[in-house]
PAFI-726017 format. One record per residue: residue number from 0; residue in three letters; y negated, z negated, x negated of N, C-alpha, C in turn. Coordinates in Angstrom, 1 decimal. Example, Ala and Ser with C-alpha at 12.3 -4.5 7.8 and 13.67 -1.06 7.14 Angstrom:
<rs>
R / nr / rest / nnorth / nup / neast / canorth / caup / caeast / cnorth / cup / ceast
R / 0 / ala / 5.7 / -7.8 / -13.2 / 4.5 / -7.8 / -12.3 / 3.3 / -7.8 / -13.2
R / 1 / ser / 2.2 / -7.1 / -12.8 / 1.1 / -7.1 / -13.7 / 0.0 / -7.9 / -12.9
</rs>
This chain:
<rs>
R / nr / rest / nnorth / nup / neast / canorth / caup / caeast / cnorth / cup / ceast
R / 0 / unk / 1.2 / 0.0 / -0.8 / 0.0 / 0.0 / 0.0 / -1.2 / 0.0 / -0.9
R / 1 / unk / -2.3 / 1.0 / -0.3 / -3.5 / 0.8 / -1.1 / -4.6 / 0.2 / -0.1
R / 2 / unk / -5.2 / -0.1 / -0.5 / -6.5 / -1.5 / 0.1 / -7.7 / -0.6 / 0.0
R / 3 / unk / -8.3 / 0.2 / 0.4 / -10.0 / 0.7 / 0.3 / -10.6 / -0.2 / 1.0
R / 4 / unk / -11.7 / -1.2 / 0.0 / -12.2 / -2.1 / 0.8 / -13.9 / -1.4 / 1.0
R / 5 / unk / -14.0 / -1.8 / 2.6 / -15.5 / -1.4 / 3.4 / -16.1 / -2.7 / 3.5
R / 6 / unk / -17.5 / -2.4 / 3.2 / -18.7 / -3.7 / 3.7 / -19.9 / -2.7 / 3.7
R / 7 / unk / -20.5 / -3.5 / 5.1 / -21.6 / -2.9 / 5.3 / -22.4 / -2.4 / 4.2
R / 8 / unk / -23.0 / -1.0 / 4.7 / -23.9 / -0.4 / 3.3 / -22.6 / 0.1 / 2.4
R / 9 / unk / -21.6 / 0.7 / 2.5 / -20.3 / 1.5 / 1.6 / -21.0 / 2.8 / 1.5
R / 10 / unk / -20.6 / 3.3 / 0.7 / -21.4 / 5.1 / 0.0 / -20.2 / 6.2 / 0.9
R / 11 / unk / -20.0 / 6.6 / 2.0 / -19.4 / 7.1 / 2.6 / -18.5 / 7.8 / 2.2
R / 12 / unk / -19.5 / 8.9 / 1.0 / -18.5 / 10.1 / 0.4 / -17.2 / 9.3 / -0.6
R / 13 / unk / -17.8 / 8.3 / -1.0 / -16.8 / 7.5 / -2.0 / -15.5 / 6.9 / -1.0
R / 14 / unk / -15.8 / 6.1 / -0.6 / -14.8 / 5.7 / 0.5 / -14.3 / 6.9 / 1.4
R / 15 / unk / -14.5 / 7.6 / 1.8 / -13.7 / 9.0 / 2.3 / -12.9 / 9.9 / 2.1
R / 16 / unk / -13.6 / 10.7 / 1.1 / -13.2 / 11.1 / 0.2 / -11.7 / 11.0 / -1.0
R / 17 / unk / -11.9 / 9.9 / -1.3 / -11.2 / 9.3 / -1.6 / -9.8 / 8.5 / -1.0
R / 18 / unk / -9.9 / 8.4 / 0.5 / -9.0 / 8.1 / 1.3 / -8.1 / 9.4 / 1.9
R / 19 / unk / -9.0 / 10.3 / 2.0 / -8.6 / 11.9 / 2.4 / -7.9 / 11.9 / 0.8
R / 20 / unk / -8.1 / 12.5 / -0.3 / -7.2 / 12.5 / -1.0 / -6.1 / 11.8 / -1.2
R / 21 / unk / -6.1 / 10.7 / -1.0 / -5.3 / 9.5 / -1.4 / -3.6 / 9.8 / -0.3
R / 22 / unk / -4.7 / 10.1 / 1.2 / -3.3 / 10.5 / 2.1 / -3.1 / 12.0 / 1.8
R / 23 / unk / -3.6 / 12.9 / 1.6 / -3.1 / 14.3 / 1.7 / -1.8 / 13.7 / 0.7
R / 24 / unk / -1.7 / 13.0 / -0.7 / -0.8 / 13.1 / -1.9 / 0.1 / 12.3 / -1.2
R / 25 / unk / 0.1 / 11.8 / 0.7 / 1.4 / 10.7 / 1.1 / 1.5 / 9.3 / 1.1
R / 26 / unk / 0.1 / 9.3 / 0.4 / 0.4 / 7.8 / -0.1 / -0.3 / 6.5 / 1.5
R / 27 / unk / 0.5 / 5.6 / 1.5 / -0.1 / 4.6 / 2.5 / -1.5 / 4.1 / 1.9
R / 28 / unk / -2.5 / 4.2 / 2.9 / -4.2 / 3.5 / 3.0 / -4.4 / 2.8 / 4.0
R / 29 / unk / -5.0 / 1.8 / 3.7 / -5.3 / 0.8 / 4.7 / -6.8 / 0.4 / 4.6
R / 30 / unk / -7.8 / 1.2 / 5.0 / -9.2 / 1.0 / 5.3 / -9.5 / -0.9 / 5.9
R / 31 / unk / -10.0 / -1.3 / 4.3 / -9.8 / -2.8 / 5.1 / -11.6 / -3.5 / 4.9
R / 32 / unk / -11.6 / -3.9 / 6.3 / -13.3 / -4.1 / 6.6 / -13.3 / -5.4 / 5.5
R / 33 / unk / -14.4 / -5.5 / 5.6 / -15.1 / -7.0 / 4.6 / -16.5 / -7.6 / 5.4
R / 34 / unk / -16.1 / -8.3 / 6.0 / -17.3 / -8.7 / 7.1 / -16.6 / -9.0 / 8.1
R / 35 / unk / -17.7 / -9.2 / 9.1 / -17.2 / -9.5 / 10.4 / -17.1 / -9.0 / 11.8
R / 36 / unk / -16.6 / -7.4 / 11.4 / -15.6 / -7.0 / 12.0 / -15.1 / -5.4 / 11.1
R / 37 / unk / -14.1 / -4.8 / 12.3 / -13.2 / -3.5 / 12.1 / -14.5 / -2.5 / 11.8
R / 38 / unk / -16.0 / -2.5 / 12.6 / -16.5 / -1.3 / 12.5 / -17.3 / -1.3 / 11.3
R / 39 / unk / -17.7 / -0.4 / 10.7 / -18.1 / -0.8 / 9.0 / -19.5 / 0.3 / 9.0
R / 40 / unk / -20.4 / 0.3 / 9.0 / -21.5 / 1.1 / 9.0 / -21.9 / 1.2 / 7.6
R / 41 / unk / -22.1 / 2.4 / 7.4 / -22.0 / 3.2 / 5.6 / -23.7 / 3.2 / 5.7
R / 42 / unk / -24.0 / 3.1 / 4.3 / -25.6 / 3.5 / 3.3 / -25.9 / 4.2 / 4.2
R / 43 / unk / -25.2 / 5.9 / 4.7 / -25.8 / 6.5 / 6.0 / -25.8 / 6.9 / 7.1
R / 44 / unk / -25.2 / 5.2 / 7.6 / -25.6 / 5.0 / 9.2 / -24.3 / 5.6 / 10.2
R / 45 / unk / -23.4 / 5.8 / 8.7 / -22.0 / 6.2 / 9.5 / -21.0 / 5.2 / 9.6
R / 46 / unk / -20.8 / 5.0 / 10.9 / -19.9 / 3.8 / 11.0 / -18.4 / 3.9 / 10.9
R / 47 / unk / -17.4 / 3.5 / 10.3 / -16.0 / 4.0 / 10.3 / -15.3 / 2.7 / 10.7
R / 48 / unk / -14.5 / 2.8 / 11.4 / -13.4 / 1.8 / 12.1 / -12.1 / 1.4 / 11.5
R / 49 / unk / -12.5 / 0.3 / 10.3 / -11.3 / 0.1 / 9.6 / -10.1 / -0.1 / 10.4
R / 50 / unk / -9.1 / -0.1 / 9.4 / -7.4 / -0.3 / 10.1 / -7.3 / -1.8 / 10.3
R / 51 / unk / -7.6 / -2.4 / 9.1 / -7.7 / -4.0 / 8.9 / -8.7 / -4.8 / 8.8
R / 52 / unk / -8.4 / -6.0 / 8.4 / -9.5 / -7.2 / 8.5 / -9.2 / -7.3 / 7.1
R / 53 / unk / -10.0 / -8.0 / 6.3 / -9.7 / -8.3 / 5.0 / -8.5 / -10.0 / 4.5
R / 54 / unk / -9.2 / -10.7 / 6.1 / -8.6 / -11.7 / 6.5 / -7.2 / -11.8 / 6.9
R / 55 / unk / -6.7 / -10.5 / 7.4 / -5.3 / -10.4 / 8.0 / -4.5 / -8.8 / 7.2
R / 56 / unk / -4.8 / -9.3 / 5.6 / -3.8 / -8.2 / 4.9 / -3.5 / -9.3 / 4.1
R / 57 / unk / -2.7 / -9.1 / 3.6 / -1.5 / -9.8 / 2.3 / -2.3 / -9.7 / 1.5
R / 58 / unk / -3.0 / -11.0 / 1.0 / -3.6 / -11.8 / -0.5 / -2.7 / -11.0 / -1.6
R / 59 / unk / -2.1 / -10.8 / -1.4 / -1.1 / -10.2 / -3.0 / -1.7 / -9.1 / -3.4
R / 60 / unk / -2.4 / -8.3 / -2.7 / -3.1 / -7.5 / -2.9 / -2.4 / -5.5 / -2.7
R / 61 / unk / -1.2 / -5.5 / -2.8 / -0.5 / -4.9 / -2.1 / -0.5 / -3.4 / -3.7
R / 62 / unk / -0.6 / -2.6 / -3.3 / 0.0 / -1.6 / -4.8 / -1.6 / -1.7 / -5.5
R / 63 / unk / -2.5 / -1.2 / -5.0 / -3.9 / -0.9 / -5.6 / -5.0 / -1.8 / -4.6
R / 64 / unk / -6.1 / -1.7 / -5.3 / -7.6 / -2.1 / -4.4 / -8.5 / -1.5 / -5.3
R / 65 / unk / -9.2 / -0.7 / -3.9 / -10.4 / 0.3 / -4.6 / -11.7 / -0.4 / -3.7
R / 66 / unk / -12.5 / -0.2 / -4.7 / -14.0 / -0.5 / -4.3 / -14.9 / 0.8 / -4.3
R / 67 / unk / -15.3 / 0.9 / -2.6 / -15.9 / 2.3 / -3.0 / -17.5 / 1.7 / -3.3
R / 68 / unk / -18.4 / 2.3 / -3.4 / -19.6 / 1.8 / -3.9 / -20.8 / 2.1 / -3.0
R / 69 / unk / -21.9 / 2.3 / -3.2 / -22.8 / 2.5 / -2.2 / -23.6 / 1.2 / -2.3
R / 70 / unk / -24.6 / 1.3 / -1.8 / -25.9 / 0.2 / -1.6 / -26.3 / -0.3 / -0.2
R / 71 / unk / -26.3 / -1.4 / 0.6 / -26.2 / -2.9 / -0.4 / -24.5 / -2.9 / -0.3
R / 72 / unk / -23.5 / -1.7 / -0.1 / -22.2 / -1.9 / -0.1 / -21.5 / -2.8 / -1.4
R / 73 / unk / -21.7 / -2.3 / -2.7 / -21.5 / -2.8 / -3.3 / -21.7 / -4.4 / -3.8
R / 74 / unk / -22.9 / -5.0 / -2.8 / -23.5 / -6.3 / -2.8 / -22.6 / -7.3 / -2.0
R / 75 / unk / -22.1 / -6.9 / -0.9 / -21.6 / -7.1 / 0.2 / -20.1 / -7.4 / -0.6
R / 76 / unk / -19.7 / -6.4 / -1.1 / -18.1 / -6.7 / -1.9 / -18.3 / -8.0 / -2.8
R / 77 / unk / -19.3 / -7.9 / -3.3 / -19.5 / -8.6 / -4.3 / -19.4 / -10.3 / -4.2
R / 78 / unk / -19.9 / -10.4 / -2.4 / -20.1 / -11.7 / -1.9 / -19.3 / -12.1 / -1.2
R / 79 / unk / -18.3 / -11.8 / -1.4 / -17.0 / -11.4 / -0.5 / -16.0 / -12.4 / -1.2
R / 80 / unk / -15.6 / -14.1 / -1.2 / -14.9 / -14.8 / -2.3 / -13.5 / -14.5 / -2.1
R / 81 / unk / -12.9 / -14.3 / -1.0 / -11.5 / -13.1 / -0.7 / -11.2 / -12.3 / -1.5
R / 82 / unk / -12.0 / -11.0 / -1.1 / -11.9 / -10.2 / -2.3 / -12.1 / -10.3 / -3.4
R / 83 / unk / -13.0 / -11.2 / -4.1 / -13.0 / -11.7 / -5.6 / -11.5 / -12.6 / -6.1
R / 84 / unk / -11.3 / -13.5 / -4.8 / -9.6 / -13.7 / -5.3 / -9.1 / -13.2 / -5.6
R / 85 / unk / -8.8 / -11.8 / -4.7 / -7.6 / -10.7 / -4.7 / -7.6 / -9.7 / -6.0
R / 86 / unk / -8.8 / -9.7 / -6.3 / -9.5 / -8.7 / -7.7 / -9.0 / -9.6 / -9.0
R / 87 / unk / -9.0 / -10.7 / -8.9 / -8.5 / -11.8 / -9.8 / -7.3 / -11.7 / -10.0
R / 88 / unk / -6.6 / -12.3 / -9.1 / -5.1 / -12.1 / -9.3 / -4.3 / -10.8 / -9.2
R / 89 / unk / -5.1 / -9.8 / -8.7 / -4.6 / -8.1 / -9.1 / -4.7 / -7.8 / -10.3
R / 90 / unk / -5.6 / -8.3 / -10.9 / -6.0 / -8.2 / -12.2 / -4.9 / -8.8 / -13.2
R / 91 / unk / -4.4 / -10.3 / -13.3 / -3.9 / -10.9 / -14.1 / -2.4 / -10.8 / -13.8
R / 92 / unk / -1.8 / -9.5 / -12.7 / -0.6 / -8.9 / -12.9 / -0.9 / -7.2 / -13.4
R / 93 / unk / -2.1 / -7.1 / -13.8 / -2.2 / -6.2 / -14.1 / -2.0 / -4.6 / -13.3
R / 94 / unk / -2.5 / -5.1 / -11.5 / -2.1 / -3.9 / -10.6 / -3.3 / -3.0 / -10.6
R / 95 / unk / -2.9 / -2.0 / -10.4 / -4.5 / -0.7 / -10.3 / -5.1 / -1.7 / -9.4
R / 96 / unk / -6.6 / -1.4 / -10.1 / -7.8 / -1.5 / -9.2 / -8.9 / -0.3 / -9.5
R / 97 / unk / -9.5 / -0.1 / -8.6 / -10.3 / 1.0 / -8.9 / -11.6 / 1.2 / -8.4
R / 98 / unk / -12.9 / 1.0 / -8.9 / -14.4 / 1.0 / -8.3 / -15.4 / 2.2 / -8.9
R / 99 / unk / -16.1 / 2.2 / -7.9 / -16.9 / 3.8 / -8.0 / -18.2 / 3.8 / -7.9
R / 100 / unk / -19.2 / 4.4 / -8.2 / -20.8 / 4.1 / -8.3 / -21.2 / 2.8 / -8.3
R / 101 / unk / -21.9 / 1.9 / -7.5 / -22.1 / 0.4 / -7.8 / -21.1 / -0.3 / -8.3
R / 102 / unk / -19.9 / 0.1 / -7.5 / -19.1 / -1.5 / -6.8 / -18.4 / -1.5 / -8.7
R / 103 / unk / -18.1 / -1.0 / -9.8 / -17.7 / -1.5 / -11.0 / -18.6 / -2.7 / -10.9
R / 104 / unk / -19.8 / -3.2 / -10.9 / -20.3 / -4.3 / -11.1 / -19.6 / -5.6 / -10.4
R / 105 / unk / -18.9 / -5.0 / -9.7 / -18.0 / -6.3 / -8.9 / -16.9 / -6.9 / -10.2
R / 106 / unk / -16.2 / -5.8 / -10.6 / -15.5 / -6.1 / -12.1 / -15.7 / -6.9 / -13.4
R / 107 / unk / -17.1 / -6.2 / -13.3 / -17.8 / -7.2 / -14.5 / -18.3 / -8.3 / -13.9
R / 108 / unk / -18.7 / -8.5 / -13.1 / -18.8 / -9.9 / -13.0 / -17.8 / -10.8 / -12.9
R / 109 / unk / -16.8 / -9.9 / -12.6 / -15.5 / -10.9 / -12.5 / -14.7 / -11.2 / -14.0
R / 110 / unk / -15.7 / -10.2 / -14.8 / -15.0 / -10.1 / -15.7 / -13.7 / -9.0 / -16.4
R / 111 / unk / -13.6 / -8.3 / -15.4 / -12.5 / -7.4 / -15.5 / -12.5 / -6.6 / -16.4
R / 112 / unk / -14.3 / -6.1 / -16.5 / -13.9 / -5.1 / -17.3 / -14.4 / -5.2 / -19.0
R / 113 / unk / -14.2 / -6.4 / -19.2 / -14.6 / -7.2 / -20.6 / -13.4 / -6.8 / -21.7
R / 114 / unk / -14.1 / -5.9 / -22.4 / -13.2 / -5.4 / -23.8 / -12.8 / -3.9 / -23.0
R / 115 / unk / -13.0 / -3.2 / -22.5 / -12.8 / -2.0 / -21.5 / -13.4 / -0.9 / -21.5
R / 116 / unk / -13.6 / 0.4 / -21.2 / -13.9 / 2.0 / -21.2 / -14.5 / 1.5 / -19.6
R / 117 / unk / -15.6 / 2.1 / -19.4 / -15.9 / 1.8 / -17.5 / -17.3 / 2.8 / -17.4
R / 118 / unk / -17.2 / 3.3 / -16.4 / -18.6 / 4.2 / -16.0 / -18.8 / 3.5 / -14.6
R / 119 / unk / -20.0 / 4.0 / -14.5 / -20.8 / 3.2 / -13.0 / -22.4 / 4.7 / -12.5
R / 120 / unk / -22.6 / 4.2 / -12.0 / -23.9 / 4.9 / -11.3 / -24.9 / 4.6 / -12.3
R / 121 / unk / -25.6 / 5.6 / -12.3 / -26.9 / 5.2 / -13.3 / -28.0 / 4.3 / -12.9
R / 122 / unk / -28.0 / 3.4 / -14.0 / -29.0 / 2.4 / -13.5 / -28.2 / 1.0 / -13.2
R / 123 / unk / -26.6 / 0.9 / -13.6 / -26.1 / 0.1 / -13.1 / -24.9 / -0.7 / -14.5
R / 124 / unk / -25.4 / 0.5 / -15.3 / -24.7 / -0.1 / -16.8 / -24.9 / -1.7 / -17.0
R / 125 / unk / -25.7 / -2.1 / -17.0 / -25.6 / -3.3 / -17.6 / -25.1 / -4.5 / -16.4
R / 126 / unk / -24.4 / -4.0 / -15.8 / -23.9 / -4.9 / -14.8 / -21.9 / -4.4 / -15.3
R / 127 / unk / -21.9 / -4.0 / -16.2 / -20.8 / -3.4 / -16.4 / -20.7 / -4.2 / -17.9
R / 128 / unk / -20.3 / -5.8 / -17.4 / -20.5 / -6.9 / -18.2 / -19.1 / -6.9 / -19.5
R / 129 / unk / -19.4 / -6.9 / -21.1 / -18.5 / -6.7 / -22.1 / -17.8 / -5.6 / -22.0
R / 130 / unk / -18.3 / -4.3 / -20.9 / -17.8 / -3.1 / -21.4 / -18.2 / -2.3 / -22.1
R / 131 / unk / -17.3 / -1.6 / -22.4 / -18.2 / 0.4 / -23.3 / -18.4 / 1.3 / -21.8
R / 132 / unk / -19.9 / 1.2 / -21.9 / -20.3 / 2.5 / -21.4 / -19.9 / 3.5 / -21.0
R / 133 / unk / -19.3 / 4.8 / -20.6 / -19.2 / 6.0 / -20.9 / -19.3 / 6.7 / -19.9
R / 134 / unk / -20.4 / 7.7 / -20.1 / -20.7 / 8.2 / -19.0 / -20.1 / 9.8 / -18.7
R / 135 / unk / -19.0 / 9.5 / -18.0 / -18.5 / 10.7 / -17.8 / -18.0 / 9.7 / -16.3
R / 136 / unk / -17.3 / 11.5 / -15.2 / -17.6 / 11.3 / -13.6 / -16.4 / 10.1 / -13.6
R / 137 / unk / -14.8 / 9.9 / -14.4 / -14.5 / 9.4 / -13.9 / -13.7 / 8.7 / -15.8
R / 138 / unk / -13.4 / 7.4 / -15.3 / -13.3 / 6.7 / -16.6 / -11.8 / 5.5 / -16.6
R / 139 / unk / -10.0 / 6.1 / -16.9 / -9.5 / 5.3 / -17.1 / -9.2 / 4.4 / -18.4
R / 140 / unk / -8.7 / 3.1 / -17.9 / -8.3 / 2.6 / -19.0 / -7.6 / 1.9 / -19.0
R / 141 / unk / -6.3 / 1.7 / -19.0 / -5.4 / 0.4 / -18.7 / -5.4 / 0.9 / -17.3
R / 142 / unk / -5.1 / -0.3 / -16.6 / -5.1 / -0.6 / -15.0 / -6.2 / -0.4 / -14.4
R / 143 / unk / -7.5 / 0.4 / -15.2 / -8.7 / -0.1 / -14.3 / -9.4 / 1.4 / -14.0
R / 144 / unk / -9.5 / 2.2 / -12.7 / -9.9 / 3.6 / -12.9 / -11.7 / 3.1 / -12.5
R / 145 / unk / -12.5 / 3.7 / -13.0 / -13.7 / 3.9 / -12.6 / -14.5 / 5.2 / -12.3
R / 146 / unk / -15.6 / 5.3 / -11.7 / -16.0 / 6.7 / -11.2 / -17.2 / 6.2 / -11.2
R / 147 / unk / -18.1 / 7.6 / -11.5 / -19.7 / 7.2 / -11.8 / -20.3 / 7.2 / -10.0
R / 148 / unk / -20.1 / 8.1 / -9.4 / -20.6 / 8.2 / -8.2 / -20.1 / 9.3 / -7.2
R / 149 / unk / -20.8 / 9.7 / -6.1 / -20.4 / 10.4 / -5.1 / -20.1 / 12.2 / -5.7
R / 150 / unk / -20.8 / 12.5 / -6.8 / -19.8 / 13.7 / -6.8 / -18.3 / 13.6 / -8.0
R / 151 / unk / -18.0 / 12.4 / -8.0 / -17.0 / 11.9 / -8.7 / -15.8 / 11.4 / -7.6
R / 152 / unk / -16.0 / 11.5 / -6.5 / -15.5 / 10.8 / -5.6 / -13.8 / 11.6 / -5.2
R / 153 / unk / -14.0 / 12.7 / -5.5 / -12.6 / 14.0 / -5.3 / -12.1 / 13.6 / -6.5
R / 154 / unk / -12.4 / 13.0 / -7.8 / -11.8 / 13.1 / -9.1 / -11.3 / 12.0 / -8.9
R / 155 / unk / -12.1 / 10.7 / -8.4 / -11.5 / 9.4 / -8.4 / -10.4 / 9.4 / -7.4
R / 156 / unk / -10.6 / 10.4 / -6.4 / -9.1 / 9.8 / -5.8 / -7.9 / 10.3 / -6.5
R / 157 / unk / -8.2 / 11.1 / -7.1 / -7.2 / 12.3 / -7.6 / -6.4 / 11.3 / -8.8
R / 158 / unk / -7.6 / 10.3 / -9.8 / -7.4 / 9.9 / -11.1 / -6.4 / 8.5 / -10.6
R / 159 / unk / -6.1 / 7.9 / -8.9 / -5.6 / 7.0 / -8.3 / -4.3 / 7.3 / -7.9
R / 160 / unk / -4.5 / 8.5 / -7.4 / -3.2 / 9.0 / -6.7 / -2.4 / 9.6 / -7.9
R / 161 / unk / -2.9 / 10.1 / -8.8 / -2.0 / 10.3 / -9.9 / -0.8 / 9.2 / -10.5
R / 162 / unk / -1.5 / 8.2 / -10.6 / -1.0 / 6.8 / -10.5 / 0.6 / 6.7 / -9.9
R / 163 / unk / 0.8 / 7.1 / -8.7 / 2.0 / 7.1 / -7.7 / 2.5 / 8.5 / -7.7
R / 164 / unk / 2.0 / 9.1 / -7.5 / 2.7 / 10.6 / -7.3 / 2.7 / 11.6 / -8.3
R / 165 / unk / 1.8 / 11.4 / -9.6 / 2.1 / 11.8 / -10.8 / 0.9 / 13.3 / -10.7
R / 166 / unk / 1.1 / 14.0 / -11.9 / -0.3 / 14.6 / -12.0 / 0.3 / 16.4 / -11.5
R / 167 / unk / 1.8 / 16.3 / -11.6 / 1.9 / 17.8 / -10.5 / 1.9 / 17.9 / -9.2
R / 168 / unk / 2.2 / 16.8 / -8.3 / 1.5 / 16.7 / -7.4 / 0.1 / 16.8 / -7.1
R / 169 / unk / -0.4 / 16.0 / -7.6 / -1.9 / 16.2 / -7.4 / -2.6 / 17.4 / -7.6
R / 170 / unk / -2.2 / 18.0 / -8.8 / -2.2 / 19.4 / -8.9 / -2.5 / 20.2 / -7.7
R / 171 / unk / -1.2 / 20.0 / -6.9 / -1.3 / 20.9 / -6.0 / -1.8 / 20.4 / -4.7
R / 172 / unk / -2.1 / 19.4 / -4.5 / -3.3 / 18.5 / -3.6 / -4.8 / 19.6 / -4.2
R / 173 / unk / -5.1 / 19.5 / -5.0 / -6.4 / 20.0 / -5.6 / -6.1 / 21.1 / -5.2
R / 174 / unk / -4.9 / 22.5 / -5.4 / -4.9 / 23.6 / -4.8 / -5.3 / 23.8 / -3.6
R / 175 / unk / -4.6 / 22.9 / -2.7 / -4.7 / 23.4 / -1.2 / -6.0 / 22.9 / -0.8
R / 176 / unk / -7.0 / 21.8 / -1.7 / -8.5 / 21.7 / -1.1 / -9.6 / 22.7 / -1.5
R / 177 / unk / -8.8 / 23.8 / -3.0 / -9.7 / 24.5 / -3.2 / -10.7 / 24.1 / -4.4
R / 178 / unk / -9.6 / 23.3 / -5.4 / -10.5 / 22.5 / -6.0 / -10.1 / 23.3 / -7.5
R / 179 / unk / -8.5 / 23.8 / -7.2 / -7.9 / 24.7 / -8.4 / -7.9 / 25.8 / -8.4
</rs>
């Protein structure tokens, strides 16, 4: 199971995007709200109706947990002490986690990405606490995928889903969207 967590103000294209890829490759997604309630209203005013509550999924954190990013979305994850547990102990078994334009700042603050390769949105580097920089669209390293922003958002699902389904599949995911 993969976890895309939503909080008010989420970057749409990043959270979508990235969900649409994620299933075309088969994989199970579980759009899970962060607040208080199912409907999740995005940076532009588009509201999406998560599957879950953040309250009523398995603390274990389940295969992955992606942060999509956006403003004040990223703020909202951030204040979130749930999901800072679950980012914690996904972390210290070492399960994918994955954040994109803002929400990497959620990592470094947690610490995650201390001694690490990590890209973020511009303007948001130094919130990308004890890591190396690098600005390119999408940035792995270990367990931790990162993505600079929304036109990075098709690469970040792609660099996730490769993860589970491997990189010839995906391949041909990118075929059929027109991306090969």
């Amino acid at each position: 199971m993969i976890y895309v967590f939503l909080a008010q103000g989420f970057e749409e294209i990043e959270a979508l995007a990235t969900v649409d890829v994620l299933r075309r490759c088969g994989l199970e997604v579980t759009l899970t709200a962060v607040g208080d309630a199912l409907n999740v209203k995005g940076a532009h005013q588009m509201e999406v109706t998560a599957d879950a509550h953040i309250n009523d999924i398995e603390p274990s954190g389940g295969d992955a947990l992606v942060l999509p990013g956006g403003m004040p979305g990223s703020l909202n994850l951030l204040k979130c002490h749930r999901l800072r547990d679950m980012l914690t102990a996904h972390n210290g078994r070492e399960g994918l986690i994955a954040a994109i334009c803002a929400a990497p700042m959620v990592l470094g603050d947690l610490g995650i990405l201390a001694g690490r390769k990590a890209t973020c949105y511009p303007g948001f580097e130094d919130r990308l606490i004890d890591a190396t920089h690098v600005a390119e669209l999408v940035v792995e390293d270990g367990h931790i995928i990162t993505g600079r922003g929304p036109a990075a958002a098709v690469d970040f699902g792609c660099a996730i889903a490769s993860r589970f389904v491997g990189a010839q599949a995906v391949t041909e995911v990118r075929k059929g969207m027109l991306f090969e």
